[in-house]
PLY file of the C-alpha trace (Angstrom):
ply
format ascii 1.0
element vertex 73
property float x
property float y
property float z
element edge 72
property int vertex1
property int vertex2
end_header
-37.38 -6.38 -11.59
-38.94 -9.72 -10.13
-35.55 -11.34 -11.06
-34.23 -8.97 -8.60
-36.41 -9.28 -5.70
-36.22 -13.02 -5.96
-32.49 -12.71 -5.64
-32.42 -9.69 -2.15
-33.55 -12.92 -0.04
-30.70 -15.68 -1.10
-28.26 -12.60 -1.33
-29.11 -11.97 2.67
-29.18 -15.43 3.70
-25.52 -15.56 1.93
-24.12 -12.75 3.62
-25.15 -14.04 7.18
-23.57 -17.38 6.42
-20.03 -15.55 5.68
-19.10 -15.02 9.22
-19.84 -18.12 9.71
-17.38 -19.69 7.10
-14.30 -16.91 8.11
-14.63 -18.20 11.52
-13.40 -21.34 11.21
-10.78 -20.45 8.27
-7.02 -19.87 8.45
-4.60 -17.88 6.06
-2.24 -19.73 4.33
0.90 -20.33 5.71
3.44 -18.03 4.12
6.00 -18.41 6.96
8.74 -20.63 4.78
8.58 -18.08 1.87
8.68 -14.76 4.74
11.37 -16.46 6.87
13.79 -16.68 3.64
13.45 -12.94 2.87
15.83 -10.42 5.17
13.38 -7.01 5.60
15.93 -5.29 7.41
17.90 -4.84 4.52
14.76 -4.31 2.38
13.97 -1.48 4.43
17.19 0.42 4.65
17.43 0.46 0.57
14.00 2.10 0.29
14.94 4.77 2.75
18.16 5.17 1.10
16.34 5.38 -1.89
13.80 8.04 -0.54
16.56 9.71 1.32
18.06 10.44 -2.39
15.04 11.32 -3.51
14.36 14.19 -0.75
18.21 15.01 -1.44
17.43 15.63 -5.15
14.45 17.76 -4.40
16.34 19.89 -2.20
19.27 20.68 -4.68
16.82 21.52 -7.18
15.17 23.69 -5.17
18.02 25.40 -3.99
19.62 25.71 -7.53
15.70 27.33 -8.28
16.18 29.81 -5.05
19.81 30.80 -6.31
18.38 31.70 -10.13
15.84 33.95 -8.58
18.82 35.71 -6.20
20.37 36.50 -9.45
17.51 37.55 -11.14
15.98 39.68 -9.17
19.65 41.55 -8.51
0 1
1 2
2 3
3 4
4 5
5 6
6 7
7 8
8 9
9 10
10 11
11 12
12 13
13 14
14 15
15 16
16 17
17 18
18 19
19 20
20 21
21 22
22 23
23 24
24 25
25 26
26 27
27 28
28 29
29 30
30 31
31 32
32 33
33 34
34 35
35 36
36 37
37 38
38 39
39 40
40 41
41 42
42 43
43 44
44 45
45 46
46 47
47 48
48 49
49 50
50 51
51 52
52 53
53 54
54 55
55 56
56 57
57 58
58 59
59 60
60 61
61 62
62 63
63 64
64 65
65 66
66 67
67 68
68 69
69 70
70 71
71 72
């Protein structure tokens, strides 16, 4: 338990010396790695994808609609 209380002040005095550190700091540079890489395109296969999946969902659920039609006739 004393271990702990001796650590609360240094653990405070670290935290206030954070902001002080992110401040001054930049990112890394990814722009040669970002500029390379054509989203557009990225983005129209996922929605295609999704788009397929939604279609998928629908079929089965009209296939499961039609089943109970018959069923219930």
């Amino acid at each position: 338990m004393k271990t702990a209380l001796r650590l609360v002040p240094a653990a405070a005095l670290a935290s206030l010396s954070v902001p002080a550190f992110a401040a001054g700091a930049t990112g890394p540079d990814f722009t040669a790695l970002t500029d390379a890489v054509d989203f557009g395109t990225t983005s129209d296969a996922i929605l295609s994808v999704g788009a397929v999946a939604i279609g998928l969902t629908l079929v089965v659920l009209g296939i499961r609609k039609v089943m109970q039609m018959i069923r219930a006739s």
